[in-house]
N, C-alpha and C positions, 0 to 999 in steps of 0.2 A: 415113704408112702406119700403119694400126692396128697395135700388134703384139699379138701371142695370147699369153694365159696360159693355160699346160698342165697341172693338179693331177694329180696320177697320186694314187691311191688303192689300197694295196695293199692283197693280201686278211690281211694281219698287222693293218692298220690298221681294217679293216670285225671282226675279232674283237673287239681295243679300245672298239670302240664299240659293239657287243652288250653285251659283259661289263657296263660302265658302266650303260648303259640297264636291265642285268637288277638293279643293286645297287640303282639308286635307285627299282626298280617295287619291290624286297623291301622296303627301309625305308617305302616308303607303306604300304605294305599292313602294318607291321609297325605302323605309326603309326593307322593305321587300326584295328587290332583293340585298344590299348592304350587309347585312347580309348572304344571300344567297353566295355572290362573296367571301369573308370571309373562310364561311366556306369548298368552295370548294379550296381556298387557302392554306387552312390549313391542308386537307387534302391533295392536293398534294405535300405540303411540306415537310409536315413529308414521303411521303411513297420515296419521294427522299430523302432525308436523310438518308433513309433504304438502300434501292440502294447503297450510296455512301460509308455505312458504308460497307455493306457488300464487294463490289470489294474492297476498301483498305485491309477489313480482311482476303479476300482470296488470295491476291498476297504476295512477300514474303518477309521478314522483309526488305532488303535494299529499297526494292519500297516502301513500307508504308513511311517509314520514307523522302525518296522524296516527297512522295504526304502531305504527312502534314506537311513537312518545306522545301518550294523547295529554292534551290538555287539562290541567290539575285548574278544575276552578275555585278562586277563591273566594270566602266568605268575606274573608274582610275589604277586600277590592270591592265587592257587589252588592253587601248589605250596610257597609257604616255608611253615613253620614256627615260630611263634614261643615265645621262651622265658616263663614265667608267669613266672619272676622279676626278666627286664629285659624281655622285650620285645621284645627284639634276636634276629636272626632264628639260628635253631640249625643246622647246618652237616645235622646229620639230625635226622630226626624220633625216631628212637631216643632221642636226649638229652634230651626233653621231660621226661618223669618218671624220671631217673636222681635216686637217691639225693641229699637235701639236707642239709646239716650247718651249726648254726646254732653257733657259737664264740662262746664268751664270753673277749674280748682285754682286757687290762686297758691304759690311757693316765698311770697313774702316773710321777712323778718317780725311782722310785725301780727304775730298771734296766726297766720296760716299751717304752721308747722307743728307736730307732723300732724298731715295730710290724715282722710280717713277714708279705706274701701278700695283705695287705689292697687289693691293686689288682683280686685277683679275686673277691672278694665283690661279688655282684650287689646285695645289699640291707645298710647297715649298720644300726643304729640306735645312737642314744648318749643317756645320759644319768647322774647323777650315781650310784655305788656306796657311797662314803662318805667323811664330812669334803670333802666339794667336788670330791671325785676324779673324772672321767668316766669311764666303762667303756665295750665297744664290744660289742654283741653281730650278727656279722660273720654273714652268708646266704651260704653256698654251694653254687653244686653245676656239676657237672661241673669241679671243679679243677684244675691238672695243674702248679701252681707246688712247689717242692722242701720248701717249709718253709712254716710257716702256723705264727704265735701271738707274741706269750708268748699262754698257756692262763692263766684263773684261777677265779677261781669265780662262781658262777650268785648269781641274784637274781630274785626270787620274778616281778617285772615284767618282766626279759628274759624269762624262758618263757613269759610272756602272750603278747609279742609271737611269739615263735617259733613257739607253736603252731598257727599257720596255716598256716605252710611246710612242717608235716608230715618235719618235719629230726629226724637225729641230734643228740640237746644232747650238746655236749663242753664238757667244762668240769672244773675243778680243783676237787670240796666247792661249798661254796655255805653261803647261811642256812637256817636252819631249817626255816621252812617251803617254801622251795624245793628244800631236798633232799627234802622228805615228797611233796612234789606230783610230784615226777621220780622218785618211787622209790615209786610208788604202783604202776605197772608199765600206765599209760597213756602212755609214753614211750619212744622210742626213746635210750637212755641210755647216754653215755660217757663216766664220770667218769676222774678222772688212773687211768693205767693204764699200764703199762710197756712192754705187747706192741704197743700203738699210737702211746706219746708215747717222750717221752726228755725226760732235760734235759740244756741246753747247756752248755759250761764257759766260756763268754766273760767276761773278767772285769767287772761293775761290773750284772749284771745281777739279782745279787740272789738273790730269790725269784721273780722274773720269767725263768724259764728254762726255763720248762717246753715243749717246740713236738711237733707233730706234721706228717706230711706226706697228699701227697696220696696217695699208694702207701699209708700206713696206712690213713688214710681206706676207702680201694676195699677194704682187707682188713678191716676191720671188719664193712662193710656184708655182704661175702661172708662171714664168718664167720657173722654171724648172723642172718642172713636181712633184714637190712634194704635192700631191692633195690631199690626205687624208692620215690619220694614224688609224694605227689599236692598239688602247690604252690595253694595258694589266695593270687593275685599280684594286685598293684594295679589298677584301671583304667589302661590303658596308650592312648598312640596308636599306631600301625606306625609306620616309619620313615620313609614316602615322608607319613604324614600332617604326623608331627613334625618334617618339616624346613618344608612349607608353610604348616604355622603360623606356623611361625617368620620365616617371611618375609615371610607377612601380616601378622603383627607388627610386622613394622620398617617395612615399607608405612604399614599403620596409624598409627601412633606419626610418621614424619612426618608423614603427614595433617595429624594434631592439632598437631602443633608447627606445623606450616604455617598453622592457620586459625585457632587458639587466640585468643582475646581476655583481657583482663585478669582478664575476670570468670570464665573457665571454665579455668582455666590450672590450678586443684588437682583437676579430675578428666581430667590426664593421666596415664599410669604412672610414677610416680616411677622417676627413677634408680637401677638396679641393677647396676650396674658392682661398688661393694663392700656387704660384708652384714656384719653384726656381732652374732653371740649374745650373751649375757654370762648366765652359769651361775651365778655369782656376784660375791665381788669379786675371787677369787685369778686375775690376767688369764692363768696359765699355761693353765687350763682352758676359760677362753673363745677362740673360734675368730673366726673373720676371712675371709669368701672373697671373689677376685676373680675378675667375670666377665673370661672369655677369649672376644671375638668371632671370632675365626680359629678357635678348637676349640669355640664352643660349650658349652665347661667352666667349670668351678668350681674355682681355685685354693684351695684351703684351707691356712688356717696356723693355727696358735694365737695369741691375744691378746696375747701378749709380743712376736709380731712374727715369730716363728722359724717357717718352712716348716714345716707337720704331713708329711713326709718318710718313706717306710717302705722296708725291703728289699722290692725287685722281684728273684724268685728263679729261676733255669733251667726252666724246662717240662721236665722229666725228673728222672728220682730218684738223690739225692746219700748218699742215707743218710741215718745219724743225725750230723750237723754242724752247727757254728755257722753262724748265716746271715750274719755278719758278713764269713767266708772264701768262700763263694760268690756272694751277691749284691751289686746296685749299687740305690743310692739312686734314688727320684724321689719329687714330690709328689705327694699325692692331689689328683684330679682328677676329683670325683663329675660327673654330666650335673644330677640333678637335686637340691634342695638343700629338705630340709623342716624348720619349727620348728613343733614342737606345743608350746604352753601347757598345764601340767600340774600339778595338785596335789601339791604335797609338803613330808613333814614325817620328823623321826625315829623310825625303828621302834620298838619295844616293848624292843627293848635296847642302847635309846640311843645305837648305835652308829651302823648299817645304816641307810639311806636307806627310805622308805616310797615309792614315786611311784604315782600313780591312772593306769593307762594302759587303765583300761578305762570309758567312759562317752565326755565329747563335752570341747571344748573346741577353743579359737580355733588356727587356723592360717596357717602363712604358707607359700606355694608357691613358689618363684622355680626356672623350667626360661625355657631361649631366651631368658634377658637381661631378663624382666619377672618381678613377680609377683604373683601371685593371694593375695588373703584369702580366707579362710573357717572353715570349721571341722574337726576331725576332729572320727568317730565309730568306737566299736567296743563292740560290744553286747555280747560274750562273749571269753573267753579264746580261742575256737575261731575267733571271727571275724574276718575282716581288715580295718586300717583301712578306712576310707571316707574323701579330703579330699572335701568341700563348698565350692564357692564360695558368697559372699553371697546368690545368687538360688539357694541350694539346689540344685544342677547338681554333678554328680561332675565332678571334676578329673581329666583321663587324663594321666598323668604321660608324659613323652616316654620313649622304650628309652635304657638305659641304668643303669651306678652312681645308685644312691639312696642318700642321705644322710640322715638321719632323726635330728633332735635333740629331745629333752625338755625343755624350757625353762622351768624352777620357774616359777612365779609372781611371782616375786620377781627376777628375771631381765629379759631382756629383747632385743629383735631389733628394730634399727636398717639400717637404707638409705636 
């Protein structure tokens, strides 16, 4: 006998399955209009992308080439600031032409040593004073170190050099006709003076004691009106150029070590790791530097072996004190490092150094671990070097301390 199955269907159950039925007709239909948005997306996309193609294709090649690689401008191209004396970019624009003071430091055995401030001199130059002595006539501006010197006296060819920098000269007397030409009253002029210098009392320093600071400085220039300078500064690169050189550089330079042959091997860049002036034959005077690839720098020391070492002094004002009781020691560590070849003989009173630092002569450049031959040029007292390489091309020196030595003739620069 068949037996009957009886499903009873309640009307709790017939809800259930409305509900059901209503969720999965909203998901089609929701599935259905998303598809729909889709394909109207994709239609309107493409027929822009016609559009866009076509106005690029019909404007004229210099526009195309804007519209599909526009110009990325940059901040730091357009808003730093650079210094004419290093290079190096200036925190404000305000400090461009603040006030420049060109110092004449003496490098004698006898109590000048070490030097003090000399790590903020943007521009040094060096060359011989007298009896084989080197002297330093130190570029600054915007200072803020405590002590700055020994001060001594001027010489008729550091104010050559200086007069481009458009600086206060300080300095202790001088020779004869460099006192005539700085006391002509074409110069900003600040010989030993008590209201701005002092001397030291540390023992062993001599005649070498004479120092000023940066606070004197700023009150000088306010006293007498000398408020800014208009720096006439090297050929320089920016910062972002002088590091890609320098990298292309080292690219470069393996290159050539890379594919070098027997026969082309002496026009790679010689080794410059270490440099050696010689001023004459007293080796205390002659210098010595190594490059440093981690800083990019210039160790320098003197020919006898012993670190050129100066006081690095507080950035704030200590008064008038020894720099010995406030500061701590480090080497100089110029960026870039120059030897001019230079005529010179004994002045008119057989004492005093003569050097020609105005006319041309051979030079050697060493910035970023290589360096450059050529020549320097300086037409007038007013004008500022010029280096030349070989192919006659200005040399843009990297930002940075500059080192600038006189190198008799008679002398000589080895690497």
């Amino acid at each position: 006998m068949e037996e009957k199955v009886e499903l009873k269907i309640t009307s709790d159950d017939l809800d259930k399955i409305a509900k059901k039925n209503e969720k999965m007709s909203l998901k089609t239909r929701k599935q259905k209009k998303l598809w729909l948005v889709f394909l109207i997306s994709g239609i309107v996309g493409f027929v822009g992308g016609v559009v866009c193609l076509l106005v690029v294709l019909l404007k004229p090649v210099e526009e195309r080439v804007a519209l599909v690689f526009p110009e990325i401008p940059s901040k730091t191209a357009t808003e730093s600031t650079y210094s004419d004396l290093t290079g190096e970019i200036l925190a404000s624009a305000d400090l461009k032409n603040a006030p420049v003071y060109c110092i004449q430091v003496p490098n004698g055995l006898d109590g000048a040593r070490p030097q003090v401030g000399l790590t903020e001199a943007g521009v040094i130059f060096e060359a011989i004073a007298e009896a084989g002595i080197t002297r330093f006539a130190a570029i600054f501006q915007n200072p803020s170190t405590a002590v700055i010197g020994p001060i001594r006296s001027l010489r008729i060819y550091y104010l050559n050099w200086d007069t481009p920098f458009d600086c206060t000269i300080v300095h202790a007397g001088g020779s004869a006709d460099a006192l005539a030409a700085v006391g002509s009253g074409a110069y900003k002029d600040l010989t030993e003076n008590y209201a701005y210098m002092y001397r030291g009392t540390a023992y062993g320093r001599l005649w070498n004691n004479l120092f000023t600071t940066s606070q004197d400085l700023r009150q000088v220039s306010a006293d007498r009106g000398y408020n800014s300078s208009n720096v006439q500064g090297f050929a320089r690169l920016t910062p972002a150029e002088a590091e890609k050189a320098r990298i292309d550089g080292m690219v470069e330079e393996k290159l050539k070590i890379t594919t070098a042959t027997e026969k082309d091997t002496s026009k790679l860049n010689p080794e410059t790791s270490t440099i050696s002036f010689r001023f004459g034959s007293v080796g205390s005077f002659n210098v010595v530097y190594n490059y440093d690839l981690a800083t990019n720098t210039y160790h320098r020391s003197y020919g006898d072996g012993n670190a050129h070492e100066i006081y690095k002094c507080p950035d704030e004002d200590r008064g008038e004190v020894d720099p010995e009781n406030i500061c701590s020691l480090t080497q100089m560590t110029p960026k870039v490092v120059v030897a001019m070849i230079v005529e010179e003989r004994r002045a008119s009173d057989n004492y005093h150094e003569d050097v020609t630092v105005i006319g041309s002569g051979e030079a050697y450049v060493f910035q970023n671990g290589v360096v450059k031959h050529g020549t320097w040029n300086k037409g007038s007292a007013g004008e500022q070097i010029k280096f030349l390489d070989d192919n006659g091309n200005e040399i843009r020196l990297v930002p940075g301390q500059t080192f600038i030595s006189a190198i008799p003739y008679y002398g000589g620069v080895d690497y």
